[in-house]
C-alpha positions in Angstrom: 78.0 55.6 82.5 78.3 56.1 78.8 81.0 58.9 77.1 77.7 61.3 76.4 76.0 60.9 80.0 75.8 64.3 81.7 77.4 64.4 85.1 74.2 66.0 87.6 75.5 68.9 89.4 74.1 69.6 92.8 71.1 71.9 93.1 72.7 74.0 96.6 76.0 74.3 94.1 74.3 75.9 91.2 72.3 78.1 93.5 76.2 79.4 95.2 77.8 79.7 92.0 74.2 81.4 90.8 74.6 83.9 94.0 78.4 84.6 93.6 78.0 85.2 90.1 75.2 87.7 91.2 77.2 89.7 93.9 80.0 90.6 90.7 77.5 92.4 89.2 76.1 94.6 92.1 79.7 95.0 93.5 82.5 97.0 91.9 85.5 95.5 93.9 86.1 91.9 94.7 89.0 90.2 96.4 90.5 86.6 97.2 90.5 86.4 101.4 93.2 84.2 103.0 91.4 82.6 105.7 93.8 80.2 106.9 94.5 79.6 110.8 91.8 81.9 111.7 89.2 80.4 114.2 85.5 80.2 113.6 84.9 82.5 116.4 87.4 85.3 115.8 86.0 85.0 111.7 82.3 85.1 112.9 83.6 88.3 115.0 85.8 90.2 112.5 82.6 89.6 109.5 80.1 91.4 112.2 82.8 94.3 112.4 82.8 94.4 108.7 79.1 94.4 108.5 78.1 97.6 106.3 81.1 98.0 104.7 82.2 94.5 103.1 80.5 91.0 102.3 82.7 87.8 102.9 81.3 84.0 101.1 83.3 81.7 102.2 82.9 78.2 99.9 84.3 75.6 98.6 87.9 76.3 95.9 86.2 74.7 93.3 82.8 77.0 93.5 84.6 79.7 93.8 86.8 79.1 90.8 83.5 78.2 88.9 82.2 81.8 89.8 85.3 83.9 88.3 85.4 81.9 85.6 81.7 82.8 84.6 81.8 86.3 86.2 84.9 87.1 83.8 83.2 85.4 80.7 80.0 88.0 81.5 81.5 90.8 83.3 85.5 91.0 82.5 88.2 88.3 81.6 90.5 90.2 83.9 88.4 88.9 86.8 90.2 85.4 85.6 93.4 86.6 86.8 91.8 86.2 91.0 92.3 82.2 89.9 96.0 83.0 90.6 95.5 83.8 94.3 92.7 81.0 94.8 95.4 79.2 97.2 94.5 76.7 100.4 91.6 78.2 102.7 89.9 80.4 100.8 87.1 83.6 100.4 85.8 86.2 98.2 84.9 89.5 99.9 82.9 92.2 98.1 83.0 95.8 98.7 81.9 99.8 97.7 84.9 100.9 98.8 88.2 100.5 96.8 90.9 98.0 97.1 93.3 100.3 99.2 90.7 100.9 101.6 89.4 98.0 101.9 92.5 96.4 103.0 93.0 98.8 105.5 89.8 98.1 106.5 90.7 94.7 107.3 93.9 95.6 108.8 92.0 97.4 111.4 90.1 94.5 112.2 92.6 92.3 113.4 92.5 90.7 116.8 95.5 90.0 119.1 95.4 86.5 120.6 97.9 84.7 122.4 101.0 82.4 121.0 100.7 78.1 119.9 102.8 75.4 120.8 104.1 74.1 117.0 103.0 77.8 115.2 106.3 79.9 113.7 106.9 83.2 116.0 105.7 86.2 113.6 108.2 88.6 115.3 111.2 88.9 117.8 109.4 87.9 120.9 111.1 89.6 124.6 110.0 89.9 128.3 111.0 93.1 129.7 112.4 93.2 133.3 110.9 94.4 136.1 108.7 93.1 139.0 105.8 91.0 138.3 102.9 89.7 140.6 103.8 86.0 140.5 104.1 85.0 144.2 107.5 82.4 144.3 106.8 78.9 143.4 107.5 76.8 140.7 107.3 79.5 137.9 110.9 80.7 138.6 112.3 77.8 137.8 110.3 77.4 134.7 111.0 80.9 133.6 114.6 80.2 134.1 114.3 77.0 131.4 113.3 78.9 128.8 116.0 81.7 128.8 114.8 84.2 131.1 117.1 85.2 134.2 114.3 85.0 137.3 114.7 85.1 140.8 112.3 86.1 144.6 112.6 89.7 145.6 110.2 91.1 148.6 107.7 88.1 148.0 107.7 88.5 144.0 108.8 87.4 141.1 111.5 89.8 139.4 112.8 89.3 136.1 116.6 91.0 136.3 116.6 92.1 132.5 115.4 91.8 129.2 115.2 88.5 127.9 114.5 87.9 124.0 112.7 83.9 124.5 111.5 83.7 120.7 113.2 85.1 117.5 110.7 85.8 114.2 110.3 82.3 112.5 111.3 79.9 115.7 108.9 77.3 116.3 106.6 77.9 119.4 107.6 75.6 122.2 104.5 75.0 124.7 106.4 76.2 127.9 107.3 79.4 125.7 103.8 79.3 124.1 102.3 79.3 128.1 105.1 82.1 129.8 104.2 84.4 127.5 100.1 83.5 128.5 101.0 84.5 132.3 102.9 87.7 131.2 99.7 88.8 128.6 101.9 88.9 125.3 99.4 88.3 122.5 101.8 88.0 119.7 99.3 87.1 117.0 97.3 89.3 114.6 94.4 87.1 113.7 92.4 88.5 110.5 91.2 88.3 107.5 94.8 88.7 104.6 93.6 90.0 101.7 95.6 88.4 98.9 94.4 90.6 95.8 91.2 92.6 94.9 90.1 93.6 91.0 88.6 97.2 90.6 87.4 99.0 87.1 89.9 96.0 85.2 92.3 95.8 87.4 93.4 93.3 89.5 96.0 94.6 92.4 98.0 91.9 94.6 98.5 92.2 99.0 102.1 93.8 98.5 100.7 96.9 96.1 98.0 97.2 98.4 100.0 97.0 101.8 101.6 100.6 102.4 103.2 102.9 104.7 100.8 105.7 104.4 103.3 107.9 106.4 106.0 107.5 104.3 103.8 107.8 101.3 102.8 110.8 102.6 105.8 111.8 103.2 106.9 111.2 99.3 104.1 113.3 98.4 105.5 115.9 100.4 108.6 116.6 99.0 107.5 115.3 95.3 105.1 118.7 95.8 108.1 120.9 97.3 110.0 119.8 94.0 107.6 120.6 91.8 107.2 124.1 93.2 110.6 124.5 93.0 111.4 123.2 89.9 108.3 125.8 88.2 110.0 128.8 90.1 113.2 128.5 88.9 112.1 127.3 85.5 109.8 130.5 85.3 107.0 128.1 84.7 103.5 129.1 85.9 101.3 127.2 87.8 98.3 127.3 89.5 100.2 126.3 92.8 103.1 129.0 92.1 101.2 132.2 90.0 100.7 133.9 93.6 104.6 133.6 94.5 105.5 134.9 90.9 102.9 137.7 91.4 104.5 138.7 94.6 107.8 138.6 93.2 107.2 140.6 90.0 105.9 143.2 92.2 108.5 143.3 94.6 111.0 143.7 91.9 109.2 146.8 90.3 108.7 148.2 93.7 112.4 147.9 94.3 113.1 149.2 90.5 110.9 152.2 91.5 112.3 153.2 94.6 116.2 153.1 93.0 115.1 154.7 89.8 112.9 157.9 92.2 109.8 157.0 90.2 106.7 158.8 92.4 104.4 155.5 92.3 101.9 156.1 94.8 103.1 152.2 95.8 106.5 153.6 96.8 106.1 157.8 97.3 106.3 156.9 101.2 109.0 155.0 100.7 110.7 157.8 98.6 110.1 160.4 101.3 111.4 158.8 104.3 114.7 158.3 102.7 115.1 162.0 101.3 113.7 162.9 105.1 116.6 161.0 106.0 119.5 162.1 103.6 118.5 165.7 104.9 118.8 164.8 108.5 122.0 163.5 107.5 123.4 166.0 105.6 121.9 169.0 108.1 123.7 166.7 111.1 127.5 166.7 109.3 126.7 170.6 108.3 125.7 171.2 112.4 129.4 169.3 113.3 131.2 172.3 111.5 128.9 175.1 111.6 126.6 175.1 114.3 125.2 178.7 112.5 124.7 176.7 109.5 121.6 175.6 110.0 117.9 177.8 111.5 116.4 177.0 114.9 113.3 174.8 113.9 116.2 172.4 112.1 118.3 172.4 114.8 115.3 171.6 117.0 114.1 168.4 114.5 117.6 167.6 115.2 117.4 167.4 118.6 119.7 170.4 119.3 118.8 173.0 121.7 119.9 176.4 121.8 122.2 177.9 124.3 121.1 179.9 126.7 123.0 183.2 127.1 123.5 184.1 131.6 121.7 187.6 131.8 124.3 190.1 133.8 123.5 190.8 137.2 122.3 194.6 137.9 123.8 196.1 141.2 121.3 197.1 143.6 121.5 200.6 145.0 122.5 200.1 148.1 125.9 198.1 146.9 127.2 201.6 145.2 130.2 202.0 146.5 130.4 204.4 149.1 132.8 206.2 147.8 130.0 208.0 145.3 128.0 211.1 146.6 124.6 211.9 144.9 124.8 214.3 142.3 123.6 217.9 143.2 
């Protein structure tokens, strides 16, 4: 083959590159999927889930390298910067939505599925204790190999306490990998890691991506409660604070008002139950030393009531003394 010969590229590879290139255009975000270790089945399963919401190619590195190098020479060099994350087992996934969601999209869509022999453990990996339904037989004794303190109790396997059997990053032996298969601990989250997507020129790696909303939430929280402290006590009004000012500008020249005996409508109730007051006050210390100091109707607001004077007794006639003769 001579220096100026052309090399003849497969027809089924221009038409993927062609098709790639094609979904950049209709689709505002695109990311790099790590695929890696996922079964064909559990894939095929998790893409059906996704169905309405994201599109998944899986090809080759090397066409998919081809198609973000011509989508960023048409569309936008910053799609160049996905070559980065274009690592082992490979996909692009195109979407509507945008990158955050998207990744918690596919967060959802993971899939428990039970431990390996020869895989790393992902997390601290425990049995509980408690009674289980294995009748006796060999189990105990294979439970008791791998760490965990087994023994019969009324026809049953009981395991006597917690026993930790895998830390996070041991390799999975197979009588490990097939205990924690009879106990149903799935420790694996099989799905679809998206390593980085690109939105409106931007392309935003897994660990930006990846957040606690709770504790983002929670941030947001008490960045707000700052602010709307910080414009109070500055005296700085906001759309979020020009209610509390207006509330406190008018409590303060209600409370001027009241002090200063200003008749405001706002505060003439106000003003008249305290002088109604003062004069109960003053008429009760003037009632402790001079009962005659104050009129009947006061005395009665006062709760006071008036003594009543005993009327004298008349004699009847026939208790005259006898001593008395009838006047001629």
């Amino acid at each position: 083959m001579t220096a100026s010969a052309k090399i003849e590229i497969a027809a089924w590879k221009r038409e993927v590159v062609g098709g790639l290139v094609g979904m950049f255009d209709r689709y505002p975000v695109v990311g790099v999927l790590d695929i890696a270790d996922l079964p064909a089945s559990q894939f095929q399963q998790i893409r059906r889930q996704l169905r309405g919401q994201a599109e998944i190619i899986v090809s080759k590195n090397s066409l998919l390298r081809i198609s973000i190098e011509q989508a960023g020479e048409k569309k936008d060099p910053k799609l160049r910067e996905l070559l980065n994350y274009l690592q082992r087992q490979s996909a692009l996934v195109f979407s509507q939505v945008d990158p955050f969601k998207l990744n918690k999209i596919l967060q959802a869509s993971k899939m428990s599925a039970p431990a390996k022999a020869g895989m790393k453990s992902p997390r601290d990996i425990t049995i509980p204790a408690g009674d289980t339904d294995f009748a006796p037989g060999p189990i105990v004794g294979e439970l008791q190999r791998i760490g965990v303190k087994a023994r019969i109790q009324g026809g049953k396997v009981v395991i006597l306490e917690d026993s930790p059997v895998l830390r996070q990053g041991d390799i999975v032996k197979k009588e490990v990998a097939d205990a924690l298969s009879r106990f149903g601990i799935l420790p694996l989250d099989l799905g679809l890691k998206l390593r980085a997507a690109y939105e409106a020129g931007i392309v935003v790696s897994a660990e930006i991506l990846t957040i606690d909303e709770e504790k983002v939430m929670g941030q947001l929280r008490d960045a707000y409660l700052h602010a709307i402290s910080l414009s109070i006590n500055t005296n700085y009004p906001t759309h979020a604070t020009i209610g509390i000012f207006l509330a406190k500008a008018f409590t303060t020249t209600r409370n001027l008002a009241i002090n200063a005996c200003m008749p405001i409508p706002e505060v003439v109730p106000t003003l008249l139950a305290r002088a109604k007051a003062e004069m109960f006050s003053l008429a009760t210390a003037l009632m402790a030393k001079d009962e005659n100091s104050l009129d009947e109707d006061l005395k009665l607001m006062l709760g006071f009531k008036p003594k009543v004077e005993p009327k004298a007794e008349e004699k009847k006639p026939e208790e005259k003394s006898k001593g008395e003769e009838p006047k001629a």
